[in-house]
BALOBA-1460 file (C-alpha; in Angstrom, 3 decimals):
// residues 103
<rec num="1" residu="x" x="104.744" y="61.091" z="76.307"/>
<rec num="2" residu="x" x="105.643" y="63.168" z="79.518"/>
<rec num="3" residu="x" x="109.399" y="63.244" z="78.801"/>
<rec num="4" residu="x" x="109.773" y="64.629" z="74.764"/>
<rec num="5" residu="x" x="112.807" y="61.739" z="74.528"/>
<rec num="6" residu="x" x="114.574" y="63.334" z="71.490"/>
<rec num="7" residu="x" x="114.992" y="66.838" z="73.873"/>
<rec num="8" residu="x" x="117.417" y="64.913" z="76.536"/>
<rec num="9" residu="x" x="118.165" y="67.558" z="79.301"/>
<rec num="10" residu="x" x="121.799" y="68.106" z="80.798"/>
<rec num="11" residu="x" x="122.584" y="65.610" z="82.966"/>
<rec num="12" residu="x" x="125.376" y="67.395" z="84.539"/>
<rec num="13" residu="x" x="123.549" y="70.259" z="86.256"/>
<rec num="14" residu="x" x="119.646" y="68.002" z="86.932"/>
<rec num="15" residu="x" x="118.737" y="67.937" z="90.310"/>
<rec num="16" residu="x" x="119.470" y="63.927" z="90.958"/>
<rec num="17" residu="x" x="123.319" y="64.897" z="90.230"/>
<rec num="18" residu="x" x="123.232" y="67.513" z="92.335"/>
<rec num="19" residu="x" x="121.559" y="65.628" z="95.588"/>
<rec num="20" residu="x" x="123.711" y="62.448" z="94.952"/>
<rec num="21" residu="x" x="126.687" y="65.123" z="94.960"/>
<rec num="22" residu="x" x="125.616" y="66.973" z="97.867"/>
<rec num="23" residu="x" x="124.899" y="63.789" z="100.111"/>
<rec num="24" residu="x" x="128.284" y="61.748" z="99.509"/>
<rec num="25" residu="x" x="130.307" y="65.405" z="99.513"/>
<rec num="26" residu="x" x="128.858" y="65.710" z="102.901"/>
<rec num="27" residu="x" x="129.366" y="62.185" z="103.972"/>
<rec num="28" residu="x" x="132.872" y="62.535" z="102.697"/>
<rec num="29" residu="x" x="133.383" y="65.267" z="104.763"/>
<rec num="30" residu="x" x="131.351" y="64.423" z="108.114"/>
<rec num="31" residu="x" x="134.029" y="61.089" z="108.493"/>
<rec num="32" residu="x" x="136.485" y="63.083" z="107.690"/>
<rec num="33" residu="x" x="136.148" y="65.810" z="110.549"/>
<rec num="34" residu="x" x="134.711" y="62.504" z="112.916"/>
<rec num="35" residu="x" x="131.380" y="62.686" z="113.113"/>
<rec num="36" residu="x" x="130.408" y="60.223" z="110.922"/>
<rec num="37" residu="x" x="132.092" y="56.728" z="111.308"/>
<rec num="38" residu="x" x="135.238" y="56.041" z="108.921"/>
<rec num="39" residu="x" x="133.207" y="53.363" z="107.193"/>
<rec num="40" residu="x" x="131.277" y="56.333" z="105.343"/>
<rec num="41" residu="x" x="134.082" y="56.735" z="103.224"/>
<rec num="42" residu="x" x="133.328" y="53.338" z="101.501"/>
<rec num="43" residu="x" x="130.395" y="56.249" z="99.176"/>
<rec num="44" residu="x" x="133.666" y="57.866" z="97.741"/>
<rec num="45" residu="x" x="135.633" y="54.794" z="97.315"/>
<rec num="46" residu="x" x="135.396" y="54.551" z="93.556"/>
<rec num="47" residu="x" x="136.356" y="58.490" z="93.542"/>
<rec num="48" residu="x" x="139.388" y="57.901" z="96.176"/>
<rec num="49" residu="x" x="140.553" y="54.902" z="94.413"/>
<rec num="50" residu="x" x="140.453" y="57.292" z="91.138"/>
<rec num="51" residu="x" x="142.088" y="59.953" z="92.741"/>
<rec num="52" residu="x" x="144.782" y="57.978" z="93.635"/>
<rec num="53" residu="x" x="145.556" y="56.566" z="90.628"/>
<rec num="54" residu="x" x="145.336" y="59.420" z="88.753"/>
<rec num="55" residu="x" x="147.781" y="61.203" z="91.320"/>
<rec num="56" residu="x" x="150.174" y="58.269" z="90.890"/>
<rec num="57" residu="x" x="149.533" y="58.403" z="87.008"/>
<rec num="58" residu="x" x="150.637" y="61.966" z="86.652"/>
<rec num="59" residu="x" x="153.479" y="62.001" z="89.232"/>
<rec num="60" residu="x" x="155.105" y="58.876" z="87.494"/>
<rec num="61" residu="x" x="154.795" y="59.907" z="83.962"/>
<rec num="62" residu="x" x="154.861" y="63.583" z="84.426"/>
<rec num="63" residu="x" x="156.429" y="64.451" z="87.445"/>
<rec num="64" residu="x" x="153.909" y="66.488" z="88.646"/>
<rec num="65" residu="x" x="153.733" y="66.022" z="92.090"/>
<rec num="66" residu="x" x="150.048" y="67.260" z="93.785"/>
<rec num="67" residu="x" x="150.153" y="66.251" z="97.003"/>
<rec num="68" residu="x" x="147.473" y="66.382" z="99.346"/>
<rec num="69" residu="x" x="146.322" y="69.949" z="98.962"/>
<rec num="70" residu="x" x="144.862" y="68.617" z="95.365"/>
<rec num="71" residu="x" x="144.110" y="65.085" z="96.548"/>
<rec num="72" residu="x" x="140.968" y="66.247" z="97.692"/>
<rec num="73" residu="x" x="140.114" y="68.419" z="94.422"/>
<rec num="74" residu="x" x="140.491" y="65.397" z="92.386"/>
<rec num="75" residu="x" x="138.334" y="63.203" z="94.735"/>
<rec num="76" residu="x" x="135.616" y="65.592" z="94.722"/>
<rec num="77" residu="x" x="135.815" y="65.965" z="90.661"/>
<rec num="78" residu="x" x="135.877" y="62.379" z="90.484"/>
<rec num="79" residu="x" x="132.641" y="62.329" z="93.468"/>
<rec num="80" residu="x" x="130.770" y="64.357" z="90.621"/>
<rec num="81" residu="x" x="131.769" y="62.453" z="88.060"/>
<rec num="82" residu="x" x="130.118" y="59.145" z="90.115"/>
<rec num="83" residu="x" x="127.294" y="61.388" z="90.876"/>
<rec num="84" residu="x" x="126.511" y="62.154" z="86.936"/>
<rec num="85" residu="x" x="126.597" y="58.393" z="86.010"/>
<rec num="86" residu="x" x="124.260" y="57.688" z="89.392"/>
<rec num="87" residu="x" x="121.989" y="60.969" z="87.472"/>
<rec num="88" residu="x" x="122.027" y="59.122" z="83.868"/>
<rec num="89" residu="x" x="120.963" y="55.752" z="85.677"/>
<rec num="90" residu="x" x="117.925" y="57.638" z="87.088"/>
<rec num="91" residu="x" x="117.427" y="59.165" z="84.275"/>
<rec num="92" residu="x" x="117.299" y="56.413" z="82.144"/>
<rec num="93" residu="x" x="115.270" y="54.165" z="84.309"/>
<rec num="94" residu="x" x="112.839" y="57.519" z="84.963"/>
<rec num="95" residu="x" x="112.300" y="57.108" z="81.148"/>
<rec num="96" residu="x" x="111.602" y="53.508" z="80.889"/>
<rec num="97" residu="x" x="108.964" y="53.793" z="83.218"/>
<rec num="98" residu="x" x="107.229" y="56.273" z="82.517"/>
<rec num="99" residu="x" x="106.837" y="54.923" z="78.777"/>
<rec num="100" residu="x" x="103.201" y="53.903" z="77.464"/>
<rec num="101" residu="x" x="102.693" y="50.368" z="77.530"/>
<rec num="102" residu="x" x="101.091" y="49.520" z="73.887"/>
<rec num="103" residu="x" x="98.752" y="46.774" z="74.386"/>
């Protein structure tokens, strides 16, 4: 078998994560400076709707208060962190099909 399945490689850094990264990054950013349509936005709305909460979450029980200068950090470590699950998914499908079929 092409893949070795008990030598899983990194799927933090593999090139899938990466791309998936690198497109909704840049489609974050293209709506946000206008040139892409608002409704791009809906490919970081998991990470916004993180973002938020977890801006709310630490501002209500910590008082730490972010703002909007690390609104943005935490959307695009929560953009990577939608990007690595979207990389494991590949992954994992990559892996069933490209198993043997015993007949």
């Amino acid at each position: 078998m092409a893949l070795r399945p008990n030598r899983h490689a990194s799927v933090l850094l593999a090139r899938v994560t990466l791309g998936v990264f690198a497109v909704t990054g840049a489609a974050v950013a293209l709506s946000e400076w206008g040139i892409l349509p608002r409704q791009a936005l809906l490919v970081a709305a998991p990470a916004i709707a993180a973002a938020l909460l977890l801006d709310t979450f630490l501002y209500n029980e910590f008082l730490i208060g972010g703002g909007t200068q690390w609104l943005w950090v935490e959307i695009y470590a929560f953009l990577y962190v939608q990007a690595v699950i979207v990389g494991a998914v590949a992954r994992g499908l990559r892996a069933y099909w490209t198993e043997p079929i015993d007949g």
